[in-house]
TINU-539166 format. One line per 2 residues: number of its first residue (from 1); for each residue x, y, z of C-alpha. Coordinates in nm, 2 decimals. Layout:
NUM) X:Y:Z; ...
This chain:
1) 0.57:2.84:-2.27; 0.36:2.61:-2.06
3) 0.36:2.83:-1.76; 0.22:3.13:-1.97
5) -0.04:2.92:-2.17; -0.16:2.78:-1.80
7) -0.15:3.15:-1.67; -0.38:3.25:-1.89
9) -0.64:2.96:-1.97; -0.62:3.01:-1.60
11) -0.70:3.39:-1.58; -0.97:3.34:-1.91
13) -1.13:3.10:-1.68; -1.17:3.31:-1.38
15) -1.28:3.61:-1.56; -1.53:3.42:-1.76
17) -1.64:3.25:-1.40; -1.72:3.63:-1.26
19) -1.90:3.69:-1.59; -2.11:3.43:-1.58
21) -2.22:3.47:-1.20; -2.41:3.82:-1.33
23) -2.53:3.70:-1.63; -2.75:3.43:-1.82
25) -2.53:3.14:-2.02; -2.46:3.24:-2.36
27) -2.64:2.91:-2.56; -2.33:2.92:-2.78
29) -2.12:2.84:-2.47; -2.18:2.48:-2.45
31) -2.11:2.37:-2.09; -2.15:2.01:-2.10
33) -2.40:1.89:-1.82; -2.39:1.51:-1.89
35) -2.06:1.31:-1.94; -2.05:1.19:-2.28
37) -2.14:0.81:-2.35; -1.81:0.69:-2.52
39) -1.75:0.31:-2.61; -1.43:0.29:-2.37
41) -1.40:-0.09:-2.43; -1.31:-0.25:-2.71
43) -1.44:-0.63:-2.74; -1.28:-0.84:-2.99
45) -1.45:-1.19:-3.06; -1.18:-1.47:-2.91
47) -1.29:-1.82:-2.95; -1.52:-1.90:-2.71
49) -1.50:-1.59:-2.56; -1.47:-1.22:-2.55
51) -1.12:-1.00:-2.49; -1.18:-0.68:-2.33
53) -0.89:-0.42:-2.40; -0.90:-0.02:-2.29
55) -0.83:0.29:-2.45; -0.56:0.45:-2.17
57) -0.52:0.71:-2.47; -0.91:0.83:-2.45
59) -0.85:1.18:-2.24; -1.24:1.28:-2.28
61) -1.32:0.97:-2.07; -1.00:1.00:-1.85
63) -1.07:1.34:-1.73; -1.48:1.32:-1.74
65) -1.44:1.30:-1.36; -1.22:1.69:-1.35
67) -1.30:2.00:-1.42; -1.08:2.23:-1.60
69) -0.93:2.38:-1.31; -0.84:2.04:-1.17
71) -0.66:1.98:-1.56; -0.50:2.33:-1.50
73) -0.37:2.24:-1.15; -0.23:1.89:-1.23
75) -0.01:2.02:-1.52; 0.10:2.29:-1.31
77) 0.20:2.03:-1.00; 0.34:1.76:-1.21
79) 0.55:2.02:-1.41; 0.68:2.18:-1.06
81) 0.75:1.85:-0.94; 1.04:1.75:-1.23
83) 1.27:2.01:-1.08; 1.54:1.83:-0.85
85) 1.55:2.15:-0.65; 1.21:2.19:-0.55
87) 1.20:1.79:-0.48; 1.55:1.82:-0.25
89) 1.45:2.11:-0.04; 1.05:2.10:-0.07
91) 1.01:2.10:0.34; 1.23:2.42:0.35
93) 1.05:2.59:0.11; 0.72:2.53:0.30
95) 0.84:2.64:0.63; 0.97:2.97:0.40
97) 0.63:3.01:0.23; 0.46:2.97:0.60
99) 0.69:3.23:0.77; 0.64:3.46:0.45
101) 0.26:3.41:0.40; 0.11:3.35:0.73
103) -0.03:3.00:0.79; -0.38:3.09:0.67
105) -0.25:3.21:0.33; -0.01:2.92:0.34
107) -0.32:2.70:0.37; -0.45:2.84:0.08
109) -0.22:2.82:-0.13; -0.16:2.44:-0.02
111) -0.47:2.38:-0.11; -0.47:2.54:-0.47
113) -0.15:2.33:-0.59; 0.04:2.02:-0.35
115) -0.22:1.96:-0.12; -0.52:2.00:-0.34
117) -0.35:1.78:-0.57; -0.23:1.49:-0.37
119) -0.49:1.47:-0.04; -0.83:1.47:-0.01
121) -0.93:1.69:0.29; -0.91:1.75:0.67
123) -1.16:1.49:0.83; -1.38:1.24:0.74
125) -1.65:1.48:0.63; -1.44:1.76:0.41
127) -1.34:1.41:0.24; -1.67:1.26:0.16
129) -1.73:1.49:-0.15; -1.47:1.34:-0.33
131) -1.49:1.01:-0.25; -1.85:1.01:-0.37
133) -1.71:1.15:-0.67; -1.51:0.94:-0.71
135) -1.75:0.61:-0.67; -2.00:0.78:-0.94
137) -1.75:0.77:-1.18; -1.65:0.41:-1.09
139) -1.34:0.45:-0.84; -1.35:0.31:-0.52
141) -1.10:0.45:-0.20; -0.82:0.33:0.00
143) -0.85:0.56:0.31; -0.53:0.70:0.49
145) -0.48:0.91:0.75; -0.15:1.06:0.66
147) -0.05:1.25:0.98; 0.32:1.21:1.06
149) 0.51:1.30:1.34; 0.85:1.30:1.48
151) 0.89:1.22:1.89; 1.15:1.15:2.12
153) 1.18:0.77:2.22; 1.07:0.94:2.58
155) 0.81:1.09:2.38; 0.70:0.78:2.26
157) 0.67:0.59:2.55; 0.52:0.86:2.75
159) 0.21:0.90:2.47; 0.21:0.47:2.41
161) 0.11:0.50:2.80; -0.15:0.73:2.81
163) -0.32:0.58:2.51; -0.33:0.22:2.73
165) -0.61:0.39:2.93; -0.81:0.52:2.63
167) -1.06:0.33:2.42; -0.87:0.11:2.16
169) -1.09:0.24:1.83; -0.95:0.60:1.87
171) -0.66:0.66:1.65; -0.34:0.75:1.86
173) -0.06:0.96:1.79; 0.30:0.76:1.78
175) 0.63:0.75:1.67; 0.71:0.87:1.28
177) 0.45:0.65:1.10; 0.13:0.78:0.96
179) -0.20:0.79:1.16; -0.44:0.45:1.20
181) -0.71:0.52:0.97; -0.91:0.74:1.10
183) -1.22:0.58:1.38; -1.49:0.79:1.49
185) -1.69:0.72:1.79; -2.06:0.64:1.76
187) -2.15:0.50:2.15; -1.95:0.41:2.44
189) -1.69:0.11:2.37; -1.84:0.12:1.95
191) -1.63:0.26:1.67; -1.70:0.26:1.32
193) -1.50:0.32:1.03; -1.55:0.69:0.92
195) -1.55:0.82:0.58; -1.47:0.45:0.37
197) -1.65:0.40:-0.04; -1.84:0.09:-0.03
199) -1.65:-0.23:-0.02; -1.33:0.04:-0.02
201) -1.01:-0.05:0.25; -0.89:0.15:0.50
203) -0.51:0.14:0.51; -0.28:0.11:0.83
205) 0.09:0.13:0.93; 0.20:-0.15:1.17
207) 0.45:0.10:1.34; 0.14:0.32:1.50
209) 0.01:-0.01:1.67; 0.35:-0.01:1.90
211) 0.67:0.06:1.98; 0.86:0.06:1.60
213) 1.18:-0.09:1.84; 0.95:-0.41:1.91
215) 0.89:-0.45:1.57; 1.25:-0.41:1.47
217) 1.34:-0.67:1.73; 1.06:-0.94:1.63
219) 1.19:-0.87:1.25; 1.57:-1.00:1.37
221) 1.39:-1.31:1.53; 1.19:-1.41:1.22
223) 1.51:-1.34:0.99; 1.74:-1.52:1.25
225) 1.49:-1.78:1.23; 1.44:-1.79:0.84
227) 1.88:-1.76:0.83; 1.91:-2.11:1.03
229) 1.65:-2.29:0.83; 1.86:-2.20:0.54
231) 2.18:-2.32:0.68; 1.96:-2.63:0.79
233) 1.91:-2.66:0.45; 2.26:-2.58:0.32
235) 2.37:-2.90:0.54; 2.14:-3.15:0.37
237) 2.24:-3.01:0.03; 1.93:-2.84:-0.04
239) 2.02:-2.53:-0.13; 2.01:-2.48:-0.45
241) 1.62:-2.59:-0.43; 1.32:-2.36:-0.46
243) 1.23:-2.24:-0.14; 0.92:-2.45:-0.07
245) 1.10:-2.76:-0.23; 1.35:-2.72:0.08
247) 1.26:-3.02:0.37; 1.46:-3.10:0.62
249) 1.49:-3.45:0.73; 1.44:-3.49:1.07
251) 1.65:-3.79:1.14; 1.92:-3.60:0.99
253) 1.86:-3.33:1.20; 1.90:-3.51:1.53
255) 2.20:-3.70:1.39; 2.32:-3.37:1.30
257) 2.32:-3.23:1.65; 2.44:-3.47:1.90
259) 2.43:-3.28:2.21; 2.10:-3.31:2.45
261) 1.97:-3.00:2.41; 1.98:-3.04:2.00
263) 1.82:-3.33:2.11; 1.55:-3.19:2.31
265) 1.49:-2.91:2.09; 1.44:-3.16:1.76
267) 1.18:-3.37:1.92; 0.85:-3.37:2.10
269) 0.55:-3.13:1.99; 0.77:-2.86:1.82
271) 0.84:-3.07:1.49; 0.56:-3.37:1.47
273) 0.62:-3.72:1.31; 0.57:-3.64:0.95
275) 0.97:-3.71:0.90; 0.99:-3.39:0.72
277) 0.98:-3.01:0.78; 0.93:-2.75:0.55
279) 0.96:-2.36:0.56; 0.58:-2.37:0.63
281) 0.65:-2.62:0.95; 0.92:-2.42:1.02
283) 0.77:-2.11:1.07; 0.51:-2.24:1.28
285) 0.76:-2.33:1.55; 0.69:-1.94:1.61
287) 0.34:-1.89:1.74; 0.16:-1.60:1.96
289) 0.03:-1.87:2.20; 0.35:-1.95:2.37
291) 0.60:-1.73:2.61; 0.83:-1.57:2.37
293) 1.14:-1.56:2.57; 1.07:-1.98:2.56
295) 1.08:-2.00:2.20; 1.34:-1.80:2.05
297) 1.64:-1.99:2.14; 1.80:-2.20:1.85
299) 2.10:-2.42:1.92; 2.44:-2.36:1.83
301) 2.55:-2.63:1.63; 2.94:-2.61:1.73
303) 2.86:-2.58:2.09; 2.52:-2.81:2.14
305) 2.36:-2.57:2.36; 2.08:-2.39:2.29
307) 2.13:-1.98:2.25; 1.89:-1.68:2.20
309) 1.81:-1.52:1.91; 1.84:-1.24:2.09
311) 2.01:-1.12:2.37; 1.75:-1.06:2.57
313) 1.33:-1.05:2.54; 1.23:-0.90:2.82
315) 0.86:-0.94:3.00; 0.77:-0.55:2.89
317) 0.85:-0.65:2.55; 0.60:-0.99:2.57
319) 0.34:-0.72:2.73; 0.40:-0.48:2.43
321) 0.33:-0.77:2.15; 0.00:-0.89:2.32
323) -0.09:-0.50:2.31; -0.01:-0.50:1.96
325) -0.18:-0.82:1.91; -0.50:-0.63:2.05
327) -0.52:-0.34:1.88; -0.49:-0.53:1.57
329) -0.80:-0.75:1.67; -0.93:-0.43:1.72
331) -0.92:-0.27:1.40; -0.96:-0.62:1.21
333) -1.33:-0.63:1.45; -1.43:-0.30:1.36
335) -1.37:-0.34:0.98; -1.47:-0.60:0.95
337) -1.83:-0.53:1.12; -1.82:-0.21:0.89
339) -1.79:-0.37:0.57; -1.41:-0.24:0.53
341) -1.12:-0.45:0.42; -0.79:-0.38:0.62
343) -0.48:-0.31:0.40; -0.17:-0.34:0.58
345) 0.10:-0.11:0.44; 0.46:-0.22:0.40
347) 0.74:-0.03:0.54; 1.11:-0.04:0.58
349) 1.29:-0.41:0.54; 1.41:-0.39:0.91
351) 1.03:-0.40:1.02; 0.89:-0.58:0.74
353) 0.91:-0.96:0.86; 0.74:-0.88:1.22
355) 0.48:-0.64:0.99; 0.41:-0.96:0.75
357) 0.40:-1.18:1.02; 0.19:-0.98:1.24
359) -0.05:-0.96:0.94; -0.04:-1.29:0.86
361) -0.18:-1.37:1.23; -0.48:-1.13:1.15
363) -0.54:-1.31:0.81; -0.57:-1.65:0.98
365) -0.82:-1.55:1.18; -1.03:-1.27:0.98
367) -0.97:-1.44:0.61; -1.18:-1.76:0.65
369) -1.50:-1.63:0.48; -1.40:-1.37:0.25
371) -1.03:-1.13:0.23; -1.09:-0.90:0.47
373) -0.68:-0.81:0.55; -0.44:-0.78:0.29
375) -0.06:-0.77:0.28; 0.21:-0.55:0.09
377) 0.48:-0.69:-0.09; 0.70:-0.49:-0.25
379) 0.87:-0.64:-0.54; 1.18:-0.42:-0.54
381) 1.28:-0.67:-0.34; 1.53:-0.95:-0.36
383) 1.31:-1.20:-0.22; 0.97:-1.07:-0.29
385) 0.90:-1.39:-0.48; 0.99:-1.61:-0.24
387) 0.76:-1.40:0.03; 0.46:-1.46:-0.18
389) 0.51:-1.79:-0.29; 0.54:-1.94:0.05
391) 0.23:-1.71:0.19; 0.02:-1.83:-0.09
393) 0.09:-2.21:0.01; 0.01:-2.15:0.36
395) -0.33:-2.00:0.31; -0.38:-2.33:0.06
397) -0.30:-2.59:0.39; -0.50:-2.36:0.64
399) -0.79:-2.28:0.39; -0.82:-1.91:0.43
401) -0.83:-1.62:0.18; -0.51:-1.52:0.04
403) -0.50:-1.12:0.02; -0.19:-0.91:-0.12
405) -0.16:-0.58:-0.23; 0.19:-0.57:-0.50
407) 0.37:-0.26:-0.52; 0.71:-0.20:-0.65
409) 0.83:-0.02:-0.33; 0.89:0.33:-0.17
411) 1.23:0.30:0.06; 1.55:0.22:-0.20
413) 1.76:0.49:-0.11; 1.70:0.40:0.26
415) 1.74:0.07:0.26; 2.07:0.09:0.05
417) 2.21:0.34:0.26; 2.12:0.13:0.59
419) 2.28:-0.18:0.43; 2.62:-0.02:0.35
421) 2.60:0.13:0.71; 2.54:-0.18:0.88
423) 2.70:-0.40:0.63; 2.43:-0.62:0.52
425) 2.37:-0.77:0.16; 2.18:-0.49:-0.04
427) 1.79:-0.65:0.01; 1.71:-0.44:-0.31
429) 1.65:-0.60:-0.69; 1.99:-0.44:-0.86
431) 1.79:-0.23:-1.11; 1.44:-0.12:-1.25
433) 1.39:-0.34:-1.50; 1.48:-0.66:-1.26
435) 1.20:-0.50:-1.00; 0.93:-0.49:-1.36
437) 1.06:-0.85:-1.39; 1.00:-0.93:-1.02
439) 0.68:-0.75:-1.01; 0.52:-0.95:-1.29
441) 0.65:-1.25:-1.18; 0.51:-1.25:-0.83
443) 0.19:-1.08:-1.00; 0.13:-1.40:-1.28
445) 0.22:-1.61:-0.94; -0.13:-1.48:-0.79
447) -0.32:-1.46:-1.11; -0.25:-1.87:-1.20
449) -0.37:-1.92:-0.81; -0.67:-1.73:-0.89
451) -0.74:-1.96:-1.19; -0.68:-2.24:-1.01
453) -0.84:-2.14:-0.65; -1.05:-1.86:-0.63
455) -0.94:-1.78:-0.30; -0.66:-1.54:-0.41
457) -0.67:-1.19:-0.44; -0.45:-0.92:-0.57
459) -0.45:-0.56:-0.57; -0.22:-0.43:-0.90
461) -0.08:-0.09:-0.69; 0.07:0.03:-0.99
463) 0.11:0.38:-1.20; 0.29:0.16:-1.45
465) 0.06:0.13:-1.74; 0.27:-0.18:-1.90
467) 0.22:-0.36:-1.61; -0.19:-0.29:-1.60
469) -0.15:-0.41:-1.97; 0.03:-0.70:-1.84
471) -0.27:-0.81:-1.62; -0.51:-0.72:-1.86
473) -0.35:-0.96:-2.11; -0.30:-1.23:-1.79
475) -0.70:-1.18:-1.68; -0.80:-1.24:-2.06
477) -0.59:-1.58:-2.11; -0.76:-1.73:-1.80
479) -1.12:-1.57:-1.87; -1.07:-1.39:-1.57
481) -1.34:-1.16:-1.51; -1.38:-0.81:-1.35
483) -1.71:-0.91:-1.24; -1.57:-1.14:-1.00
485) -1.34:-0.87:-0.77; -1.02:-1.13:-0.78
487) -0.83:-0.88:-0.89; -0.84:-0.46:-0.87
489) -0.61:-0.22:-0.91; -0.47:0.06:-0.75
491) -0.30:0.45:-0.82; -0.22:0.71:-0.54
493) -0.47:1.05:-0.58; -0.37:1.31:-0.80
495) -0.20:1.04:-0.99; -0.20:0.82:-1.31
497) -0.57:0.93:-1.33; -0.57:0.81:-1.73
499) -0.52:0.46:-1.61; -0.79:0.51:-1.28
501) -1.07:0.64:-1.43; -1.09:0.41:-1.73
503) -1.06:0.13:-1.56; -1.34:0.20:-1.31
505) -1.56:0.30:-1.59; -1.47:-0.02:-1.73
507) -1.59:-0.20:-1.45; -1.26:-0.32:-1.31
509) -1.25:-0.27:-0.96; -0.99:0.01:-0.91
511) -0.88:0.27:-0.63; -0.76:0.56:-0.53
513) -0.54:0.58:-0.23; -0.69:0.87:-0.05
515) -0.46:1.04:0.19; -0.64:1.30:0.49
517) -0.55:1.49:0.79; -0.49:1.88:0.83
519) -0.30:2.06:0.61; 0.02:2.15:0.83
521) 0.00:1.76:0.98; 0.00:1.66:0.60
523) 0.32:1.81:0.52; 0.57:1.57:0.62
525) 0.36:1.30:0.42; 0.37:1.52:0.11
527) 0.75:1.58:0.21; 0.81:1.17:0.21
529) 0.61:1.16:-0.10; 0.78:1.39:-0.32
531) 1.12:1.24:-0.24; 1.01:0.84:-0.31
533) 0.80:0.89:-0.62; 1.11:1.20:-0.76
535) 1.18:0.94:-1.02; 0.80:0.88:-1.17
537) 0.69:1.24:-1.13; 1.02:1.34:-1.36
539) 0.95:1.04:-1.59; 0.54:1.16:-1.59
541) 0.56:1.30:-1.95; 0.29:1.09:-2.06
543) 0.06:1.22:-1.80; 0.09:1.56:-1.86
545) 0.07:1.52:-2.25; -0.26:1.39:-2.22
547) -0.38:1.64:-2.02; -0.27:1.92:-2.25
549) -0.47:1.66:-2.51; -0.75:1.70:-2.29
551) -0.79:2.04:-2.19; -0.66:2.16:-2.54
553) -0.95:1.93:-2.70; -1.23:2.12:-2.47
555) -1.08:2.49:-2.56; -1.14:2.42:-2.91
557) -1.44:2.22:-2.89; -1.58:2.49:-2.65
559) -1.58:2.29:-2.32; -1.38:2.51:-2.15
561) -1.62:2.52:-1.86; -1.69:2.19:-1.84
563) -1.83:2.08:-1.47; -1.84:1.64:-1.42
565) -2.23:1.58:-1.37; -2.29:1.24:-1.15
């Protein structure tokens, strides 16, 4: 039924389009040229002050941003997207449609459903249309240059080689990890972010900086690392104690290893004279400024000595760090310069602590007088909390601005199946409703830092309207207001656009993520995204209720052809 009702509002509206290209408007035929001024927030008198609530039910102001194509094409996607069998095999059936269409009719119809739906453009200038859209009606953008590719580890290294010799703002092809955001060149050695909303992010993946195998490697050290801490801890009887609560007594420590080298190791300028050392402390045992091979050796508490964390660091792997080191103070420079704020995306738990440690570095030095780099942490993880809790104390001591972007988290079926391989502890929360719980428990974290310090920030990266609700309800209870850019909010395009647009008309700082890159580089993004999000895009009733609310509330109100003016 739905697929023959969208046929033919579909086919009304093309015929009526040719009609009206020949002929004068009917005055009966009201195409609305002006968005209609609704109330979309409700104020209700609180004390001293005023709740503000939103109407995610109002589909007139949802949709004022789309046309009714753009209604017609969104049902259509999100109704193709609950069947299992187009999800499972959705990069076979592009390479099918390809061979059977030809790539330019292939294009096309990309364009007209999956790619239309989900990504903005080719380059920075096919994109700029809709991000300006986008801004008029009060949506900001997360750029993302989406291009994926698969290479050979020789691959790799030969491309990671050539790109030494170019200039650091160009965008480099590596590995299988989505493109930097895109840089365009303006003079010799000057880049500048291309395309970006103002006061919008651009995002980037950690694994296009380097070699993904350095990061994996620097992720053992830092867990290693976090691992003897803990059994530090164990040993003392601390345990059991909230992770920040955990410090280690130093005299213990030295009585506790005997043997010189424990000795050595426990004294001088790694640990101070406060007595005691904390996670924070701990960590900062691990620093860029010192010869890596030197530091990450820990001793072995039955035999005395001291032993690597790994087996071996080598001096090409110290050399590939400090390159990833700079081409992180490069982008950080340029977006910085540019008015751009850097979001660093989260990936896969085995890179995750080198990623979060990496970014950490850059927030040290580029948070001081405003957030201009913010972290992921995703909450479908076991200890997501933990992650937060000890970031948000270290940007307290150190006095910079504490940035985080909270999702929920795109790899389980990855990371479980890598953890029964190996034979690791599962690193995921055991179901959906304990990720909810861990989301808005790391999520009222932030917010009570925010009332307390205004130098925490939070994105809300969610398409779950109960949790929007949630921080709604949190940002009213501590007079929290929009005005002030503590907290924004965040939905992937083509998505959850009832919660976006709303919002952003609201004034709430919201955005879209915007995805770009050419349509047949695009498709192993769209692949990866139709296989994480399977679960929300079956579960999107909701969505595509309100859009049959929408566009069957303009055929009967005689809207039909309604254009957004802005």
């Amino acid at each position: 039924m739905e697929f023959w009702f969208l046929a033919a509002v579909a086919s009304g509206l093309l015929s009526w389009g040719h009609f009206i290209s020949d002929a004068p408007l009917d005055p009966s035929c009201a195409v609305v040229e002006k968005p209609c001024e609704v109330d979309l927030i409700r104020r209700k008198a609180h004390t001293e002050r005023q709740r503000i609530s939103i109407d995610f039910d109002n589909t007139q102001e949802a949709y004022k941003s789309k046309d009714t194509l753009e209604l017609l094409r969104s049902l259509l996607v999100f109704k193709l997207c609950t069947f299992d069998f187009l999800v499972d095999k959705n990069k076979e059936l592009m390479d099918l449609s390809k061979k059977v269409f030809g790539q330019r009719l292939f294009e096309k119809l990309m364009k007209m459903t999956f790619y239309g739906q989900f990504v903005a453009g080719e380059d920075q200038n096919t994109i700029k249309p809709l991000i300006e859209k986008n801004q008029a009606f009060g949506v900001g953008s997360v750029l993302d240059y989406s291009v994926e590719e698969d290479l050979t580890q020789e691959e790799a290294e030969k491309k990671e080689m050539e790109n030494l010799k170019v200039d650091l703002g160009k965008c480099v092809q590596m590995y299988r990890a989505p493109f930097l955001s895109q840089f365009t060149k303006s003079a010799p050695g000057n880049c500048v972010v291309a395309g970006s909303s103002v006061d919008g992010f651009s995002a980037i993946k950690m694994t296009a900086l380097g070699r993904p195998q350095f990061l994996l490697q620097f992720s053992e050290v830092l867990v290693k690392w976090r691992r003897f801490f803990n059994l530090l801890a164990a040993h003392q009887g601390k345990d059991g104690m909230a992770i920040l609560e955990q410090k280690l007594e130093l005299e213990q420590l030295q009585v506790f290893g005997a043997k010189s080298d424990i000795e050595n190791w426990f004294t001088g300028e790694k640990l101070g004279s406060s007595g005691t050392i904390d996670l924070l402390d701990w960590n900062s045992l691990i620093n860029d400024t010192t010869k890596i091979s030197n530091l990450l050796v820990v001793p072995n508490m039955e035999s005395g000595h001291l032993e690597p964390l790994l087996s071996k660091f080598t001096d090409e792997e110290e050399k590939q760090m400090k390159r990833m080191l700079q081409r992180m103070d490069v982008l950080a420079k340029h977006a910085v310069e540019n008015g751009v704020r850097l979001m660093v995306d989260a990936e896969q738990t085995y890179f995750q602590p080198a990623i979060s440690r990496l970014t950490l570095e850059m927030q040290r030095i580029f948070n001081r007088e405003k957030p201009n780099i913010f972290n992921t942490y995703q909450c479908y993880l076991r200890e997501a909390y933990d992650n937060v809790s000890v970031d948000v104390e270290l940007s307290r001591r150190e006095g910079w601005y504490f940035g985080a972007k909270l999702v929920r988290g795109a790899y389980m079926c990855q990371e479980r199946s890598r953890a029964a391989e190996i034979g690791y502890e599962d690193p995921i929360n055991p179901d959906y409703e304990a990720t909810n719980r861990m989301y808005h428990k790391c999520l009222e974290y932030i917010l009570e830092e925010i009332n307390h310090n205004r130098m925490a920030n939070v994105m809300v990266a969610s398409h779950n309207e109960d949790t929007v609700k949630f921080t709604l309800e949190k940002m009213n209870e501590t007079s929290l207001s929009p005005t002030e850019n503590k907290v924004c909010f965040g939905q992937l395009l083509g998505m959850c656009d009832q919660i976006s647009f709303p919002l952003g008309q609201a004034g709430f700082p919201v955005y879209k993520y915007v995805p770009y890159g050419p349509v047949n580089e695009v498709i192993p993004y769209l692949s990866r995204r139709a296989q994480e999000n399977r679960g929300f895009m079956k579960g999107s009733q909701r969505e595509r209720s309100l859009l049959w609310k929408e566009l069957k509330r303009r055929l009967f109100s005689g809207q039909l052809l309604y254009k957004p003016a802005y």
